[in-house]
MARKOLNU-341107 format. One line per field, with one value per residue (C-alpha): residue number from 0; chain; x, y, z. Coordinates in steps of 0.1 Angstrom, whole numbers. Layout:
<pts>
nr	NUM  ... $
kette	A  ... $
u	X  ... $
v	Y  ... $
w	Z  ... $
</pts>
This chain:
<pts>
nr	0  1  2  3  4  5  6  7  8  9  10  11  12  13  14  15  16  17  18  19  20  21  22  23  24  25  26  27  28  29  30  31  32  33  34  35  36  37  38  39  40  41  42  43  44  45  46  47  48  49  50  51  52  53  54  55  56  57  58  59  60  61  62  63  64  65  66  67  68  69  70  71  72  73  74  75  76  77  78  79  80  81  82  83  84  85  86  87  88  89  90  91  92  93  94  95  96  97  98  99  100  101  102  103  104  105  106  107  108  109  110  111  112  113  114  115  116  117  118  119  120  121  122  123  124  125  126  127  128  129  130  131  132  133  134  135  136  137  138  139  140  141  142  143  144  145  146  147  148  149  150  151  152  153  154  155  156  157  158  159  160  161  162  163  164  165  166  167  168  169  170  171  172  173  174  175  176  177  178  179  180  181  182  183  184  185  186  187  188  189  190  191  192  193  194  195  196  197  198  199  200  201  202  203  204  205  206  207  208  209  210  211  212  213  214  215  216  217  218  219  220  221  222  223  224  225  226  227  228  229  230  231  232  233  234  235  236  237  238  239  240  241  242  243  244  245  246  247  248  249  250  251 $
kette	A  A  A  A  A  A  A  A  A  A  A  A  A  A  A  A  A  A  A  A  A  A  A  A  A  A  A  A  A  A  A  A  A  A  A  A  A  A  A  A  A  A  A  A  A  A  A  A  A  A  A  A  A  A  A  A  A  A  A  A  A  A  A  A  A  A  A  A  A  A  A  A  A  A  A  A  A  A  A  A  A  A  A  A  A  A  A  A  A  A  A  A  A  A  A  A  A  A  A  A  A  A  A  A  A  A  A  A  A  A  A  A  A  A  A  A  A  A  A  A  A  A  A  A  A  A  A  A  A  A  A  A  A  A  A  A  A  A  A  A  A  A  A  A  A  A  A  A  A  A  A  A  A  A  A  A  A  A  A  A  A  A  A  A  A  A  A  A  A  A  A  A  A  A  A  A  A  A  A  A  A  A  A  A  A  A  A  A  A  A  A  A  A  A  A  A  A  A  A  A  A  A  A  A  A  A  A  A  A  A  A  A  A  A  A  A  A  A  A  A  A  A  A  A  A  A  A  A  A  A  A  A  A  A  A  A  A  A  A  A  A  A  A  A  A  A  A  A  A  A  A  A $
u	664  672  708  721  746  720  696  720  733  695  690  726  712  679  697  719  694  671  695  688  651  654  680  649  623  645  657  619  621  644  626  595  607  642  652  689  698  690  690  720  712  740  736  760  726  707  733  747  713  705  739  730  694  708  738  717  693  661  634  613  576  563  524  542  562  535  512  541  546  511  509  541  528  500  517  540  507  492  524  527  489  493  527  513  478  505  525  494  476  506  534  527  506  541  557  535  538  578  585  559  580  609  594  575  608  620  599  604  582  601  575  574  542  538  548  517  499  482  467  433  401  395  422  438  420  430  464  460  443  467  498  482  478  512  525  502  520  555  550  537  564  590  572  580  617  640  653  613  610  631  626  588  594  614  579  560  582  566  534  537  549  520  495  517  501  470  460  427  440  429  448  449  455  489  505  498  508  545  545  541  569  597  592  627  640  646  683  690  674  695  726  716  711  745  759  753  776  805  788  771  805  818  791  797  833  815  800  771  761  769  751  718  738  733  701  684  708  693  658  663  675  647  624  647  640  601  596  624  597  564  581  582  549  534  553  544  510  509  493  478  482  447  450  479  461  492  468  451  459  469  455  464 $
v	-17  10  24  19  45  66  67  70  105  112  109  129  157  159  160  187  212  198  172  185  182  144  137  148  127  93  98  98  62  53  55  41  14  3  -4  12  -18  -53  -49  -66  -86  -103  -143  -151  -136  -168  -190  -164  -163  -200  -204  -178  -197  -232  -221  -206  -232  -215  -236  -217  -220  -228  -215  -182  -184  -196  -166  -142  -158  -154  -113  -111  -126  -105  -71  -86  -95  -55  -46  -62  -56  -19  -22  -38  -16  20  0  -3  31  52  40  23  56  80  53  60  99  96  78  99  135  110  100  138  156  135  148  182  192  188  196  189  185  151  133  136  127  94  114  127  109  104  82  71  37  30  31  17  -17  -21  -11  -45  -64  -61  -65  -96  -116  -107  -122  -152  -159  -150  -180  -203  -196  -174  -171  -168  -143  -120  -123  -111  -82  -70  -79  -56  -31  -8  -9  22  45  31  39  76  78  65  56  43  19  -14  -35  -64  -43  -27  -59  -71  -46  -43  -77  -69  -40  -57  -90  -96  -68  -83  -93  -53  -46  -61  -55  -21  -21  -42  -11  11  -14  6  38  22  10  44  55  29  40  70  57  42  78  82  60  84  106  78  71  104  90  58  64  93  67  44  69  73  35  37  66  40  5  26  45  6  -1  26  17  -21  -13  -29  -1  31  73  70  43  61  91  108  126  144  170  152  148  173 $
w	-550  -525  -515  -481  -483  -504  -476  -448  -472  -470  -433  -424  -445  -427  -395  -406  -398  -371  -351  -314  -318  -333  -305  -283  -300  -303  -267  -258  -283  -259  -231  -244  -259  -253  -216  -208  -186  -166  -131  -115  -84  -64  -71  -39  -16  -18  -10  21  27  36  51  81  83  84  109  131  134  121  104  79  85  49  56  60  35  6  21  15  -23  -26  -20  -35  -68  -66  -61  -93  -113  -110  -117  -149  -159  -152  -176  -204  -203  -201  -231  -251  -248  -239  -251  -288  -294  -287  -304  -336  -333  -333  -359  -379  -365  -387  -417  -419  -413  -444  -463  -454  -427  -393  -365  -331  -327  -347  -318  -306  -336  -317  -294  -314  -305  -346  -347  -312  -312  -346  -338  -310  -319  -348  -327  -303  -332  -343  -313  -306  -342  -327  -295  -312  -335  -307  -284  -315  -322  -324  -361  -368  -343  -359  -393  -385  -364  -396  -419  -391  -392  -412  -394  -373  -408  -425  -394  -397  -433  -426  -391  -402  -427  -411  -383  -409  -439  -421  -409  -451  -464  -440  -453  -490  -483  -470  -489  -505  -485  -453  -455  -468  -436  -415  -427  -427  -391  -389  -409  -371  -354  -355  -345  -314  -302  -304  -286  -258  -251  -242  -206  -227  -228  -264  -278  -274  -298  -327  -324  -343  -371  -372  -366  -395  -417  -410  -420  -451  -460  -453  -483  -502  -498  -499  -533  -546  -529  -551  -581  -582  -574  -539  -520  -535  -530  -520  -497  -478  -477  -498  -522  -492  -467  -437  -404  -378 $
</pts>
């Protein structure tokens, strides 16, 4: 069984020596996946709105107004399309190539230039396809509750480290074998990221601004607990050297 504060030592080590360029790849995390804030709308301009409307005497002409909908749905609709198709061959690629810069500079090699490790035509749709898939099995569980919801997204976790290893390892076989990883493990996994609290709330007394300054500690501790499952992977003989192409000289 792994050590939280063992791995947190591990990851504050790592970022003794390299934190400005893992502040630069997790703020590019942030971006790509983690939205800094809800847009705010004012919930009193309805209300003002019909007031001035029925005051004045105005009567709306619905065939207008369903027209208007109508484009207005539309424009939404593209909108979202073009979101979700940059999501899946933009973003879940960068995605990929970060948290591999994380899990690589644990184990020694700190190079830029992993973040763009997606983003070679011999394994780009590979990562891709399982990236979806992944992202498909959260999405269901989230419609179904909750509770559910969550406890999966903590059994895919792994996926993207795994496709870091070996990118052409089979969208079925990385989702079964995050499984396989965090089985038992789960719980440990959330109170480690429960373990961050404090240092988040710090971070917000800072305009919000500090926060950004955690996140390479994190993200380098997360890499920390990958080598820590796929160490007991190897060792209960769930996955293989071969398999996670540790025995060979990686892709570059």
């Amino acid at each position: 069984m792994w050590d939280r504060k063992e791995i947190k030592g591990r990851a504050k080590n790592v970022l003794r020596t390299s934190y400005w360029k893992a502040f630069v790849v997790s703020l590019l995390l942030v971006l790509l996946g983690e939205g800094s804030g809800i847009p705010s709308f004012d919930r009193n301009w309805g209300s003002s709105a019909r007031s001035k409307i029925s005051s004045s005497g105005v009567e709306l002409d619905w065939s207008v107004l369903g027209s208007f909908l109508a484009i207005a749905l539309f424009i939404i609709g593209i909108f979202a399309v073009i979101g979700i198709a940059l999501y899946i061959l933009i973003t879940s690629p960068l995605a990929v190539g970060s948290l591999r810069y994380f899990k690589r500079s644990a184990e020694g090699e700190v190079r830029m230039g992993n973040v763009g490790y997606a983003f070679n035509r011999d394994r780009y749709w590979a990562i891709v396809l399982t990236m979806l898939w992944r992202g498909f099995l959260n999405f269901l569980w989230f419609l179904l509750l909750i509770i559910p919801g969550i406890v999966k997204s903590y059994a895919y976790s792994q996926v993207p480290y795994i496709l870091a290893d070996n990118p052409h390892i089979g969208y079925n076989r990385a989702v079964e074998l995050s499984k396989q990883m965090t089985r038992g493990h789960k719980f440990s996994m959330f109170v480690l990221d429960l373990s961050f609290i404090g240092w988040i709330l710090l971070g917000l007394l800072a305009l919000g601004i500090g926060v950004l300054f955690v996140q390479p500690y994190i993200n380098a501790t997360k890499a920390e607990l990958y080598l820590e499952l796929r160490h007991n992977a190897l060792s209960y003989n769930l996955t293989t050297a071969h398999e996670l192409r540790l025995a060979q000289t990686p892709f570059y």
